[in-house]
C-alpha positions as CSV (number, residue, x, y, z in Angstrom):
1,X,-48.1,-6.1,51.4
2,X,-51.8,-5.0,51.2
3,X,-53.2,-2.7,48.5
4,X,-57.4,-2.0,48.3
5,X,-59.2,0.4,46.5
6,X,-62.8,1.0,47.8
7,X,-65.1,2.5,45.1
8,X,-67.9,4.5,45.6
9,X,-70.3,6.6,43.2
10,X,-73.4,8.5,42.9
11,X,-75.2,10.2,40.1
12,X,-77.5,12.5,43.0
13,X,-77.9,15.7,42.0
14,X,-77.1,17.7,45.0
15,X,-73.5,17.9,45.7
16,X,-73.2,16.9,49.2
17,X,-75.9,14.1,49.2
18,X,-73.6,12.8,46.2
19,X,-70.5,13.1,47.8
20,X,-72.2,11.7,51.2
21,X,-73.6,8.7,49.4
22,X,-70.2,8.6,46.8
23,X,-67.3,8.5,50.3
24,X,-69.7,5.8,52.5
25,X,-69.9,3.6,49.9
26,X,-66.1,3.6,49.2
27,X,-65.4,3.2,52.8
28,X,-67.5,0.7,53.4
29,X,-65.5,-1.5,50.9
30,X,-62.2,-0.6,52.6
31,X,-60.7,-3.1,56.0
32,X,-58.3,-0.4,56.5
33,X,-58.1,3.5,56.8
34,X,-57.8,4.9,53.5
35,X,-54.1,6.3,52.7
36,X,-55.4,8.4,49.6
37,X,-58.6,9.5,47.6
38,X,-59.2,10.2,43.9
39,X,-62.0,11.8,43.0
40,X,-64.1,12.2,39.7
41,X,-66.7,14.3,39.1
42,X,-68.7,16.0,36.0
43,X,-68.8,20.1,35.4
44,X,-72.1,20.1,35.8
45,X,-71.7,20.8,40.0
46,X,-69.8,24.1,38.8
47,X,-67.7,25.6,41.0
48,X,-69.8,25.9,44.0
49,X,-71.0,22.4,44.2
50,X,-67.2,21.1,43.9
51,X,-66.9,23.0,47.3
52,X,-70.1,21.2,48.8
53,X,-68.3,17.7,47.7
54,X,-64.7,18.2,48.8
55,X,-65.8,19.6,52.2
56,X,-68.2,16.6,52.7
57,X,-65.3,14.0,51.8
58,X,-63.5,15.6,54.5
59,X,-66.1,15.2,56.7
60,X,-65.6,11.0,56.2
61,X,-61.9,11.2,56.1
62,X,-58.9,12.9,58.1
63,X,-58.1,15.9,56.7
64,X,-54.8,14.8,56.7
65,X,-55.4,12.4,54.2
66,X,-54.4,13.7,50.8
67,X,-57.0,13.8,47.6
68,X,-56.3,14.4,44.1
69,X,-58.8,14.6,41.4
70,X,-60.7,16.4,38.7
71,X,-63.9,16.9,36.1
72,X,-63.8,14.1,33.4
73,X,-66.3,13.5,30.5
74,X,-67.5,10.6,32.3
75,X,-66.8,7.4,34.0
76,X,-67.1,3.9,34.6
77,X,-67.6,1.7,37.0
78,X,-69.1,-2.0,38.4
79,X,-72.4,0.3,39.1
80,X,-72.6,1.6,35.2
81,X,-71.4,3.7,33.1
82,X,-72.2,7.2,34.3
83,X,-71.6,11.3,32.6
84,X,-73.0,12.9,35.5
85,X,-72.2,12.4,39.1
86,X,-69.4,11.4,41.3
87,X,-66.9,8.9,41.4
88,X,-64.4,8.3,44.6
89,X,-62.0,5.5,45.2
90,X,-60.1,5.6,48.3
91,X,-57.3,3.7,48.6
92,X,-55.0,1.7,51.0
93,X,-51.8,0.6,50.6
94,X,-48.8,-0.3,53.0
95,X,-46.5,1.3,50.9
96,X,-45.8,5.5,51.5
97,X,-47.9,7.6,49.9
98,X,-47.4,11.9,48.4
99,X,-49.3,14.2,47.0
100,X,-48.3,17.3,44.7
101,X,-49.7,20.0,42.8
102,X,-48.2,22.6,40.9
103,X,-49.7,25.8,38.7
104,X,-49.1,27.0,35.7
105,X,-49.6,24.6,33.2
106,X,-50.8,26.6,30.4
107,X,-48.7,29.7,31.3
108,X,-44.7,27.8,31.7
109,X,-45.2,24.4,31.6
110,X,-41.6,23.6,31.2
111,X,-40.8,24.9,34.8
112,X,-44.1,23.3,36.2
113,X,-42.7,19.7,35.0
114,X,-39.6,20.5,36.4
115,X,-40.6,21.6,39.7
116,X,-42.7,18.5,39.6
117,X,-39.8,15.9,38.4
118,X,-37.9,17.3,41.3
119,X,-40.2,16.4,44.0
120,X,-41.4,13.2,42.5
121,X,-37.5,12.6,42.4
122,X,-37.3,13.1,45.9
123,X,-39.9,10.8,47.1
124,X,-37.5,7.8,48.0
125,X,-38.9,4.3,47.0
126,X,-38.0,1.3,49.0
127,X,-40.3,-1.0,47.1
128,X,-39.8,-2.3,43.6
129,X,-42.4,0.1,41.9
130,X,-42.7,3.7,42.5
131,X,-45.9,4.3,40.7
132,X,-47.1,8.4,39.9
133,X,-50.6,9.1,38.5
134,X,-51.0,12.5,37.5
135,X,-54.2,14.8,36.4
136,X,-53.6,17.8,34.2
137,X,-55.6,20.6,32.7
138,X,-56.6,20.0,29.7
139,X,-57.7,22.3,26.8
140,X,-59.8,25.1,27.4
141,X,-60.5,27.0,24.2
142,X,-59.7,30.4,24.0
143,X,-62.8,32.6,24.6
144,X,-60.2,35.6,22.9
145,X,-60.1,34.1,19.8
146,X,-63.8,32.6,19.6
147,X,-65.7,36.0,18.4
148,X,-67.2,35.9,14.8
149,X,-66.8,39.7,14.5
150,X,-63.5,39.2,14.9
151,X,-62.5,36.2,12.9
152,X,-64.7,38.4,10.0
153,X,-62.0,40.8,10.4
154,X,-59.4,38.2,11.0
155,X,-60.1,36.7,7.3
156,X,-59.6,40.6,6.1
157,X,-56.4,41.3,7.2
158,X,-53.0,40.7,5.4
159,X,-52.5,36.6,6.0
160,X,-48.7,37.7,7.9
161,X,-50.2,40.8,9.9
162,X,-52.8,38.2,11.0
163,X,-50.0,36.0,12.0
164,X,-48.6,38.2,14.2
165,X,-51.8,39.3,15.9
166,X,-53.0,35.8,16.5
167,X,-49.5,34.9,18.1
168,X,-49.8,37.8,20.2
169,X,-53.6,36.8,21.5
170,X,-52.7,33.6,21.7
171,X,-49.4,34.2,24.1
172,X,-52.1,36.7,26.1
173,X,-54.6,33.9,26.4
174,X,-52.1,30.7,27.6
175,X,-50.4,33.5,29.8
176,X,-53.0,35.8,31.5
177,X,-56.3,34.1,30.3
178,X,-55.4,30.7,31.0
179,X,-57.4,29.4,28.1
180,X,-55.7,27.3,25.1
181,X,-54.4,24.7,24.0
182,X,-53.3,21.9,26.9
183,X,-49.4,21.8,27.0
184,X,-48.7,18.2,28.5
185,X,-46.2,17.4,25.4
186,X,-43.6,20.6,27.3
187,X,-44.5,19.8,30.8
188,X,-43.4,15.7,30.6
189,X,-40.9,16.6,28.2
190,X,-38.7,18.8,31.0
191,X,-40.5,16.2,33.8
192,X,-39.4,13.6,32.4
193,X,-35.6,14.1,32.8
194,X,-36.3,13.9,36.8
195,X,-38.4,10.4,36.8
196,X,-36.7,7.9,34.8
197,X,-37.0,5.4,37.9
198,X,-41.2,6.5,38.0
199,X,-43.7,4.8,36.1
200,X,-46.2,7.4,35.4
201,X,-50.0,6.8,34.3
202,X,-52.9,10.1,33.8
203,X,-54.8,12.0,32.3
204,X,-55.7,15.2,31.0
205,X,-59.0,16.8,32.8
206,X,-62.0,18.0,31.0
207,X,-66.1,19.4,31.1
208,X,-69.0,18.5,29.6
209,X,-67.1,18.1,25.9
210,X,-67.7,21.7,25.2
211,X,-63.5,22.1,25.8
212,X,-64.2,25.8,27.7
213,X,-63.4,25.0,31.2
214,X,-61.6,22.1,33.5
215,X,-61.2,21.6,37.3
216,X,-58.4,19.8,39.4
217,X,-58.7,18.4,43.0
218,X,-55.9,19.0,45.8
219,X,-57.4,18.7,48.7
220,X,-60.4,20.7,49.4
221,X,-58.9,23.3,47.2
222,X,-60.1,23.1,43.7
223,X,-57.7,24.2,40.7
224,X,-57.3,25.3,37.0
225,X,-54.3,25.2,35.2
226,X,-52.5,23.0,37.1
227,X,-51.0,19.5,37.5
228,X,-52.2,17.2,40.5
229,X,-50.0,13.9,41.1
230,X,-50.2,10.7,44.0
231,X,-47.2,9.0,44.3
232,X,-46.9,5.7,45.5
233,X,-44.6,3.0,46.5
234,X,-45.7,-0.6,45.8
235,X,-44.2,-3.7,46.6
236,X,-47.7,-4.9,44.2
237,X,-46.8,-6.3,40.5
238,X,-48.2,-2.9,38.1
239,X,-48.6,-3.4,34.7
240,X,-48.9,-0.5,32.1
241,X,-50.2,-0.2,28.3
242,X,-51.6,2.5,26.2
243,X,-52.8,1.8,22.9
244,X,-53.9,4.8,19.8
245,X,-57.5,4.1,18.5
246,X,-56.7,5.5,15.1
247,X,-56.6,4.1,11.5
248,X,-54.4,5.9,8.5
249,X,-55.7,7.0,5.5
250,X,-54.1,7.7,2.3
251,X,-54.4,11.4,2.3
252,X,-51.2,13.2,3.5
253,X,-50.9,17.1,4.3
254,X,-47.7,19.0,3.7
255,X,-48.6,22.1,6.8
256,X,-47.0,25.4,7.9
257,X,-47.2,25.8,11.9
258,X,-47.1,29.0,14.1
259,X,-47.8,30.0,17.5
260,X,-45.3,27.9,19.1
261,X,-46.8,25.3,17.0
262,X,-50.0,25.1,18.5
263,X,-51.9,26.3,15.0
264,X,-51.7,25.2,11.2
265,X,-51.3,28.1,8.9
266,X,-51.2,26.8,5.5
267,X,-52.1,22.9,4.0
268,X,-50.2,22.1,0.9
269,X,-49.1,26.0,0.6
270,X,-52.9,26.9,0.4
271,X,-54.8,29.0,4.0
272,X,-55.3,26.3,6.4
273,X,-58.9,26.8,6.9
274,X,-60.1,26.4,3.4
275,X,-58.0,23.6,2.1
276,X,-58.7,21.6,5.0
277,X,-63.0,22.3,3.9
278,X,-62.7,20.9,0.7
279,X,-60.8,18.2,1.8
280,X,-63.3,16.9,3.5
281,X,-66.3,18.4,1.3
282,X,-67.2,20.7,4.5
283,X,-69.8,23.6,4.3
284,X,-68.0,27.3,4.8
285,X,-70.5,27.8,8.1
286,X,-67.9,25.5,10.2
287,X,-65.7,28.7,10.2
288,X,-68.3,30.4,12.6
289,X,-69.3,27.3,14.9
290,X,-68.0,26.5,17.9
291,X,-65.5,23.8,18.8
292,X,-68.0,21.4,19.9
293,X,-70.5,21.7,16.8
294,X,-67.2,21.0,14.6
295,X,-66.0,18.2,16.6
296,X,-68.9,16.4,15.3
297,X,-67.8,15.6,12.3
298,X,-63.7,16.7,12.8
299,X,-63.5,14.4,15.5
300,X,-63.5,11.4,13.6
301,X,-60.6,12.8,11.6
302,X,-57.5,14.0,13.6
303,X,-54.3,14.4,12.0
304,X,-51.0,13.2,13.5
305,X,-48.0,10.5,12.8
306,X,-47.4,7.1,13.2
307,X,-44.8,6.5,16.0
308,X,-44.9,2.7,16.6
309,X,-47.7,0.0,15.7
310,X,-50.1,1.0,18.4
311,X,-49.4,4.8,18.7
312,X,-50.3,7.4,16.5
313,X,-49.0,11.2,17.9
314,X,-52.2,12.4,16.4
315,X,-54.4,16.1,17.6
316,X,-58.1,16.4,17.0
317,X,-58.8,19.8,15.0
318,X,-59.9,22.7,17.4
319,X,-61.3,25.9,16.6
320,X,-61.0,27.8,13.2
321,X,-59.3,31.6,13.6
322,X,-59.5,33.5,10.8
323,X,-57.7,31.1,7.8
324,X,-56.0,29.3,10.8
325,X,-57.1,25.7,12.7
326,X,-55.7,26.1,15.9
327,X,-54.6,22.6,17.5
328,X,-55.5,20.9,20.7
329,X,-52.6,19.8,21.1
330,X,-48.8,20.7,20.0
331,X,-47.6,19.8,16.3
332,X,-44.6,17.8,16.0
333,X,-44.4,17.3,12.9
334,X,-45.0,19.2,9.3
335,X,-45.6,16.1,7.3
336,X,-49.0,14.6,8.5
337,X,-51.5,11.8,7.4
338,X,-55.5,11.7,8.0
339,X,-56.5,9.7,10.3
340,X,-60.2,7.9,11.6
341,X,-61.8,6.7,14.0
342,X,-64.9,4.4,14.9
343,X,-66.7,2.2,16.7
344,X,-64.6,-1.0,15.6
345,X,-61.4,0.6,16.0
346,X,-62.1,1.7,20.0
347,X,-63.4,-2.0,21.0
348,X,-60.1,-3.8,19.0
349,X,-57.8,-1.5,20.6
350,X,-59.5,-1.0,24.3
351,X,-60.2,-4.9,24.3
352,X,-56.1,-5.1,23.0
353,X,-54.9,-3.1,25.9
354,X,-57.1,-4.8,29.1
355,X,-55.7,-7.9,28.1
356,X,-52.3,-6.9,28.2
357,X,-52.2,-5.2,31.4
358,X,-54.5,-8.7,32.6
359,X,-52.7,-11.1,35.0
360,X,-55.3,-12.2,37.4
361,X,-58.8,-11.1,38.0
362,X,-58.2,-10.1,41.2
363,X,-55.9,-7.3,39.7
364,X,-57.4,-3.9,40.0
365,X,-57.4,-2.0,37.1
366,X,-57.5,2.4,36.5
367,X,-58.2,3.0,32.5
368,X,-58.0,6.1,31.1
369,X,-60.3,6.7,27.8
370,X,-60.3,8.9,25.5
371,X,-63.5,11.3,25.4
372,X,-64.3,10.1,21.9
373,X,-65.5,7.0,22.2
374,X,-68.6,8.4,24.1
375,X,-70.2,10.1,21.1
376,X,-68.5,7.5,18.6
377,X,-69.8,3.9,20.2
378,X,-73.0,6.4,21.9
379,X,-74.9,2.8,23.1
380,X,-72.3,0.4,22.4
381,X,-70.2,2.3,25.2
382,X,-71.5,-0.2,27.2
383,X,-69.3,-2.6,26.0
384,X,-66.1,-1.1,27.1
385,X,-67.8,-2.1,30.8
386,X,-68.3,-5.6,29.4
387,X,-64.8,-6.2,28.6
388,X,-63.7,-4.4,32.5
389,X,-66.3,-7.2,34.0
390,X,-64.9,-10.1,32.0
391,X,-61.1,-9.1,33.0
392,X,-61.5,-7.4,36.4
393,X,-64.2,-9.2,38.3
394,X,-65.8,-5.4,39.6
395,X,-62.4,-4.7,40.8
396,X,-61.8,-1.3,38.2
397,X,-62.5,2.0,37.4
398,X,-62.0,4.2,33.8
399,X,-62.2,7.5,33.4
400,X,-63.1,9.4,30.3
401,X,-60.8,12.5,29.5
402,X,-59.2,14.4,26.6
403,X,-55.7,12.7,26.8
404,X,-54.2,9.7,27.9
405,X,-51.0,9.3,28.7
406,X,-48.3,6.3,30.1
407,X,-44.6,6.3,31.1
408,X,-42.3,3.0,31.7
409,X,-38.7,3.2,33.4
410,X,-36.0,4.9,31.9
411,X,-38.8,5.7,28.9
412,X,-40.2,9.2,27.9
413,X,-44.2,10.1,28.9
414,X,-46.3,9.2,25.7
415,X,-50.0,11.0,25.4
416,X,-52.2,9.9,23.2
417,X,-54.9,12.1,22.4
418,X,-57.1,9.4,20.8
419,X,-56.8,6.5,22.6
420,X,-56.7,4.4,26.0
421,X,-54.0,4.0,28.9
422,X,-54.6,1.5,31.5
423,X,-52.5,0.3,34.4
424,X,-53.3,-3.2,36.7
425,X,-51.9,-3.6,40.2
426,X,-52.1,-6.9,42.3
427,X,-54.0,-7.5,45.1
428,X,-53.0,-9.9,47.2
């Protein structure tokens, strides 16, 4: 069996000289037709440009060739370590090949991972790995809820009238808006009763860091709340890991959740917003600033649990309604610890999980990292690349998103939202 991947990239301004320069170069590195293409690019292109670069890929490839895709934070690659540009890979592989999208991620996620278990359940494997690698919408904070005048008013009104209202705008947002919190936890939760023969590796799409709006890739159509999958069936050896890049503290919060436990109400019995100020000594002002101003200092503290050694189920602190925090991600759990992050704790764990999906350098390796590490190692980041030349031999590619998740036969899907998931495949 033959499996190549052919990476191309370009940090070119203009969207069709990036694409043009990005698709030759992965082409050129391929000895057979390509059977798929993923594609990566930055926000920056907007809408319009995203049109200029999937039309040009399709000028280089059969437009029967499917493409799957989206906007990450950034990437990396044996050219460098780039947050603005494009990055293809197009693959070949002897083994058959799908592609899937479905919408409505935000809206009813539940029915968009079981329309999606049921087709990934019908593509019949005949090799010994049937490999998925899926791209989801992630968080897109709610523009609804963002308005100082009316988080003034919010912090006026009765804390349980507020309650209501804010479940109400919040239902109106996921449902009509399609802004909120990323629902990935529901989706693979109902998906994941169709694919217990699948292993599954992804990630959750994102901008420029300023969590307001995401693109996915089908094709030459471009989406938004949606979930974008390849399916493959390899006779190649794949190995999986997926490591948290968190650190417990002492400090332990007793919280009260609503809207469909997306937000934290109250910490220790006290409004959510305030406790959680003093408990980091935090000025009052972080109650008017946007999500990304606060994720300068709350993204080195995201609460969560400890599920095994190397996993924390842990959410980094969104935007501030009224006396609520509203979550990135969904709260399992009531009893929750502090948690850090830094520049030590990224390299130990991303150097921990490259060497256990390593078997021989001429493995090629996809890696999934977590956003944070760009603003937490800032110059150091180019040591994550010096670890992927050491182990991969410029046979890799990572992408930097804002959720990582992994899945192993008969296991359930794990995201971590601070952390790294990585798969190798053999090449022989």
């Amino acid at each position: 069996m033959v499996f190549e991947v052919g990476i191309g990239t370009s940090q070119d301004w203009d969207p069709k000289k990036a694409a043009e320069n990005a698709i030759k170069e992965a082409l050129e590195k391929l000895n057979n037709t390509p059977k798929f293409v993923l594609l990566f690019t930055s926000i920056h292109y907007r809408k319009k440009g995203l049109k200029k670069i999937l039309s040009t890929i399709y000028e280089h490839v059969e437009k029967d060739v499917p493409l799957i895709g989206g906007t990450v934070a950034g990437f990396i690659s044996p050219k460098g370590v780039q947050v603005i540009g494009v990055g293809i890979l197009a693959v070949y592989s002897d083994g058959k090949v799908s592609a899937f999208v479905e919408n409505g991620t935000k809206s009813n996620p539940k029915k968009v991972g079981k329309k999606l278990g049921k087709k990934i359940a019908g593509f019949y494997s005949q090799q010994k790995n049937k490999l998925a690698l899926c791209l989801i919408s992630g968080p897109c904070e709610p523009t609804i809820m963002m308005n100082a005048t009316l988080n003034r008013i919010f912090q006026k009104i009765p804390t349980k009238v507020f309650w209501k209202i804010r479940d109400f705008l919040f239902e109106i947002s996921l449902k009509f808006l399609g802004y909120g919190t990323a629902r990935e936890q529901d989706l693979f939760e109902e998906m994941d009763k169709f694919t217990k023969d699948t292993l599954i590796v992804g990630g959750s799409t994102i901008d420029d860091v300023k969590v307001l709006k995401n693109f996915q890739f089908y094709g030459k159509n471009i989406r938004e709340n949606s979930i974008v999958s390849i399916v493959c069936d390899l006779a190649e050896r794949v190995s999986l890991a997926q490591k948290s890049q968190l650190s417990e503290t002492d400090q332990s919060l007793k919280v009260r959740v609503g809207a469909k436990r997306f937000c934290i109400d109250l910490i220790n019995g006290k409004p959510a917003v305030q406790e959680y100020l003093n408990s980091f000594g935090l000025i009052g002002d972080y109650r008017t600033r946007h999500v990304k101003e606060n994720l300068k200092t709350t993204l080195y503290y995201p609460l969560g649990r400890r599920v095994e050694k190397d996993l924390v189920d842990a959410f980094a602190i969104g935007l501030f309604t009224g006396n609520s925090i509203m979550s990135e991600r969904k709260i399992s759990e009531t009893d929750l610890k502090v948690f850090y992050t830094s520049s030590k704790q990224i390299l130990e764990s991303f150097d921990s999980c490259i060497q256990e999906i390593k078997k021989t350098p001429r493995d090629f390796a996809f890696v999934c990292q977590g956003f944070h590490a760009i603003g937490i190692l800032g110059r150091k980041i180019n040591l994550l690349k010096k670890q992927l030349d050491e182990q991969f031999d410029n046979n890799y590619f990572l992408i930097f998103d804002i959720g990582e998740y992994k899945k192993e036969l008969n296991k359930k899907t794990f995201l971590t939202n601070y952390g790294v998931s990585a798969i190798s495949i053999s090449r022989r």
